[in-house]
C-alpha positions in Angstrom: -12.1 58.6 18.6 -11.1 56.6 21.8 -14.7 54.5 21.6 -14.0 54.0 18.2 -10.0 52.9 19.0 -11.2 50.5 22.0 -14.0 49.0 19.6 -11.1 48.2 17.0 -8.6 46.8 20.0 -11.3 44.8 21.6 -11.6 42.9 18.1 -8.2 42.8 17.8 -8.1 40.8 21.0 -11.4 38.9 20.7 -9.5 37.4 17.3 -6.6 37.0 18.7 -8.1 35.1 21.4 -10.2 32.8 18.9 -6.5 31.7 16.8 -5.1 30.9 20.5 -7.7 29.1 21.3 -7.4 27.2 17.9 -3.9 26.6 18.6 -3.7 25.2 22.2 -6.8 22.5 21.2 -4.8 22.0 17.9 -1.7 21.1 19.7 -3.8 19.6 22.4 -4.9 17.0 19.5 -1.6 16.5 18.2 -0.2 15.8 21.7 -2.9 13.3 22.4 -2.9 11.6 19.1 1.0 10.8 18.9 1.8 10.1 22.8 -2.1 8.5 23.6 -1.9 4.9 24.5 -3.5 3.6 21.0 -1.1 4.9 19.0 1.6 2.7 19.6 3.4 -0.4 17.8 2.1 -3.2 18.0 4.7 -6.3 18.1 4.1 -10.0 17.4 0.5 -8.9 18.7 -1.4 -10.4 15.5 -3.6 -13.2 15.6 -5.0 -15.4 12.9 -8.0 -13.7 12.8 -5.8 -10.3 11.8 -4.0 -11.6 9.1 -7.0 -13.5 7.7 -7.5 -11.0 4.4 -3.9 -11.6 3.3 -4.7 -15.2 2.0 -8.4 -14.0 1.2 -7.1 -11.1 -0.7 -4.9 -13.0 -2.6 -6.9 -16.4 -3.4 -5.3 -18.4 -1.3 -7.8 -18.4 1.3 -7.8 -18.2 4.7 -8.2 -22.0 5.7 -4.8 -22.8 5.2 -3.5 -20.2 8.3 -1.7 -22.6 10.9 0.1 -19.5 12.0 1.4 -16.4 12.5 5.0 -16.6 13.3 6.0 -12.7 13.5 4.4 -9.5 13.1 4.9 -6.2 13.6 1.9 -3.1 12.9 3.4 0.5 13.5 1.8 3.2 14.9 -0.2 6.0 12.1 1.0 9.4 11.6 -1.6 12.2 10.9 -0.8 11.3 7.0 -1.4 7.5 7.7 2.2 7.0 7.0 2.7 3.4 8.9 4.7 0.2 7.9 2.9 -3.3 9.0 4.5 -6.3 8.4 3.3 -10.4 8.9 5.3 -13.5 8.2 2.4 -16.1 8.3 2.6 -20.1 8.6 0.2 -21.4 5.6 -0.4 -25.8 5.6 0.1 -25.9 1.6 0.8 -24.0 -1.6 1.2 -25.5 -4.8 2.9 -23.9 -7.8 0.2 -24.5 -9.9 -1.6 -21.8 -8.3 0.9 -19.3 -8.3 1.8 -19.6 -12.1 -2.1 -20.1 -13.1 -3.7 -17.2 -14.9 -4.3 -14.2 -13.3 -7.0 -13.6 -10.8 -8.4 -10.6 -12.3 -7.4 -8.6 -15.4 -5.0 -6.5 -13.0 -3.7 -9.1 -10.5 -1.8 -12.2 -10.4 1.2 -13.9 -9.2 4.3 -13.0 -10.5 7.5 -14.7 -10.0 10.5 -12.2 -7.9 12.6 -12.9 -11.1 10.4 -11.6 -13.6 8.2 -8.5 -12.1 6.7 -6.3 -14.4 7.9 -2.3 -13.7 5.1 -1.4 -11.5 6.1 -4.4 -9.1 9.4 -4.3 -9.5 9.3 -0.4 -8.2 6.9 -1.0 -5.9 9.5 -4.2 -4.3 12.4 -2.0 -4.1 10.3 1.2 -2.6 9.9 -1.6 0.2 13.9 -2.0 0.5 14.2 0.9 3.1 11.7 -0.8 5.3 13.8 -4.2 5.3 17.1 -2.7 6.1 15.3 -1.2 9.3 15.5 -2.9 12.8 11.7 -3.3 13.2 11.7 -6.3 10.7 14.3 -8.0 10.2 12.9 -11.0 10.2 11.3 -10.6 6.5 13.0 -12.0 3.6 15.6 -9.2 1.7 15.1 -8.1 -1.5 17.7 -10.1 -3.2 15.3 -12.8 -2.3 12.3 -11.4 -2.9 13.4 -11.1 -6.5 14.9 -14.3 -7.0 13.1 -17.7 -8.2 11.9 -19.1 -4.8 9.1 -16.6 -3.7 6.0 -15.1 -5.3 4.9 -11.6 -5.8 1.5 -10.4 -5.6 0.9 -6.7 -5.7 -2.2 -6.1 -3.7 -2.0 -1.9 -4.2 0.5 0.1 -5.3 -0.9 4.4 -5.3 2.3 5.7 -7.6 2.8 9.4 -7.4 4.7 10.8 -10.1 5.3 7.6 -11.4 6.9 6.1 -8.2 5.3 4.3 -5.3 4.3 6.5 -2.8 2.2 3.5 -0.7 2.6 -0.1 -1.4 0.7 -3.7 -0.2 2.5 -6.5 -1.1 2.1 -10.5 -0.7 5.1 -12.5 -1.2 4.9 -16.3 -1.1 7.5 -19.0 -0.7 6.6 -22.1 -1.7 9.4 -24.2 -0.1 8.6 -23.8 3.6 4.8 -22.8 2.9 5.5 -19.3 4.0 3.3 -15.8 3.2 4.8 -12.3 4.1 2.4 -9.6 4.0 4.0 -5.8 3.5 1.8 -2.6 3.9 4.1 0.9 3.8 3.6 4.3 3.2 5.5 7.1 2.9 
């Protein structure tokens, strides 16, 4: 009976040992993950050749870059939550190829005032970010959805009907100016 009793308690202890073990390495990883020096933001660190696929991604193309004036990439949580941001410097834009037809069947430009529901959803999910300190340098929403600037909806993954991670290009023709918006939530 005791053989049998210090069989079962030495189990007992070898599993309890394996989950502590599991525990300490898994809060180990944590640790190191969220206070390790590459998980960090990242402010007006971007260079040209970082923001390249926001004008390739779009049409525009990347050879019209003279700049990046501001940017700001935050550090990832465990569920990739993150918000990056780039206000970019572009030599030209001309309206005819925002208001031409779309690109493919499920992109295009649309103008701030007239957004289909998807974009117009996915614009304001983005609202939270611009009222925030880390950017406020990028345009508000008011004129996001006004006349002057561009929309174009590079993802938008919709849970229940309502953005849960958004990329967005917005483009103002006046001053030749592209912000770039990736958040998730």
């Amino acid at each position: 009976m005791k053989l049998r009793m210090a069989s079962v308690l030495r189990n007992l202890l070898l599993v309890w040992g394996v989950f502590s073990l599991l525990g300490v390495i898994g809060l180990g990883a944590f640790f190191a993950y969220n206070l390790g020096p590459g998980n960090t933001d990242h402010v007006e660190e971007a260079s040209i050749d970082d923001v390249r696929f926001v004008l390739n991604s779009c049409g525009l193309g990347q050879d019209r870059i003279e700049k990046v004036v501001r940017s700001f990439v935050s550090s990832r949580s465990f569920t990739g939550d993150h918000l990056d941001a780039y206000a970019i410097k572009i030599s030209r834009v001309d309206l005819a190829e925002l208001t031409a037809a779309p690109i493919s069947f499920h992109s295009g430009w649309y103008r701030g005032d007239q957004l289909p529901a998807v974009v117009l959803e996915a614009t304001e999910f983005i609202s939270g970010a611009l009222n925030g300190g880390e950017i406020a340098w990028f345009p508000k929403l008011p004129e996001l959805r006004s006349a002057e600037v561009y929309v174009y909806p590079l993802t938008i993954y919709l849970q229940d009907g309502s953005p849960t991670s958004v990329e967005l290009i917005f483009v103002r023709p006046a001053d030749n100016m592209v912000f770039y918006l990736s958040e998730k939530t």
